[in-house]
N, C-alpha and C positions, 0 to 999 in steps of 0.2 A: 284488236283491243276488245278487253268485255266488256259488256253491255249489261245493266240489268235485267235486262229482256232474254237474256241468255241464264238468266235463274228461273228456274220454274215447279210450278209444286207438282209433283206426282203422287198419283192413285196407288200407295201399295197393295199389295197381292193380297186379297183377302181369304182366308177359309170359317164358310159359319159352317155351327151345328148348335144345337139344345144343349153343348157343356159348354161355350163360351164362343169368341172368335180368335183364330191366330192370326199374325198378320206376318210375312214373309219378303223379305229381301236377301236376292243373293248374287252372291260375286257377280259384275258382268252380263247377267240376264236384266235383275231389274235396273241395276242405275249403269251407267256408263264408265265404271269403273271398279277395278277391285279394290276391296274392304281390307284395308292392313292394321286399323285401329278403331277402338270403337271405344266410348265413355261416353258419360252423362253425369250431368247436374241437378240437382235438386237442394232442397231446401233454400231458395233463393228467396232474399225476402224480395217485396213488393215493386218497392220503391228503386231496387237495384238494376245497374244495367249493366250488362256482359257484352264481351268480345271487344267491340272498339278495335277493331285491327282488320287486314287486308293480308289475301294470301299472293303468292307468287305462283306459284305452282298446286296447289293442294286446292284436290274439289271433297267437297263434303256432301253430305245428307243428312237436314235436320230434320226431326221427327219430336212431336211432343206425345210423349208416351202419356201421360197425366194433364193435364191443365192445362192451361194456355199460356200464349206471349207471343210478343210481335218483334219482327225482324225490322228494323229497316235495314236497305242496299243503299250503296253511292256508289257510281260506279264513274265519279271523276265530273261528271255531266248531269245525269239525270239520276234521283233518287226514288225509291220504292218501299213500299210498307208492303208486309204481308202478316196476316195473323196466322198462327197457327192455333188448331188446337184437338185435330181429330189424330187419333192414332193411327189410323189407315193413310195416312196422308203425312208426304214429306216435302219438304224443299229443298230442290240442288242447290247450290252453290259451287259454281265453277272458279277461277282463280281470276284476279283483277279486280274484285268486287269488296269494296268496306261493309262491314257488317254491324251494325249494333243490337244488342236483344235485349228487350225491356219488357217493362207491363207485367211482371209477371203474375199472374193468380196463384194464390195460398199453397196449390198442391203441384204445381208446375213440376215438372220433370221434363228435360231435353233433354235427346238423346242425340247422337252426332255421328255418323261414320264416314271413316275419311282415307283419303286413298292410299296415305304416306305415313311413316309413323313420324314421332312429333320432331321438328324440324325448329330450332330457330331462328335458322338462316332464312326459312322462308315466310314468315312473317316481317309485314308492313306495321309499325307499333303505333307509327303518331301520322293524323291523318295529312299534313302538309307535305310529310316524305310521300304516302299513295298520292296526292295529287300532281307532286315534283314529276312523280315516275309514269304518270298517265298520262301528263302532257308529253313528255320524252317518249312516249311512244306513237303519240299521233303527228 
């Protein structure tokens, strides 16, 4: 069963020079999984919060390209906050985990890649079915 402790933020690959920074992730080297999808949100107002769902199978890597916002995890038991907000730096999410994203600042941009393309048999929609199904697991 997942844990939140099993979400963790990673150091993307960075390249400087004097024309800017890129920053680098690729299939299988940097995350633990291959990249079958990738999107992002923006223009999110403030006050809004995204996701509110749990995956079954599908691990992710959120990255805030632009501005910041905070994650929390539940992961059935124990819950976690993590902010984001640096470009170079992403957060896994592995599968079993609820996710909410909030807070967001004016210029916020998420960006998301994820292993599977979009599935909706694999989403959890409402959090008492993830809680049904995490206790059925332990």
């Amino acid at each position: 069963m997942a844990s939140v402790d099993d979400c963790r933020l990673l150091d993307i690959r960075t390249v400087f020079d004097h024309r800017g920074t890129i920053a680098i992730v690729e299939n299988e080297i940097d995350i633990g999984f291959e990249i079958k999808r990738v999107y992002w949100t923006f223009d999110i107002p403030s006050q809004a919060v995204r996701a509110g769902h749990a995956h079954r199978s599908l691990q992710q890597l959120y990255v805030a390209v632009s501005g910041s916002f905070e994650v929390q995890l539940d992961d059935g038991v124990r819950q976690s906050s993590v902010r984001l907000y640096r470009p170079d730096q992403g957060l896994l999410l592995v599968p079993g985990i609820w996710r909410e994203i909030s807070h967001f600042s004016s210029n916020a941009c998420l960006l998301v890649m994820a292993s599977a393309l979009y599935d909706e048999a694999d989403y959890i929609r409402e959090h008492r079915d993830f809680l049904a199904e995490n206790a059925a697991l332990r």
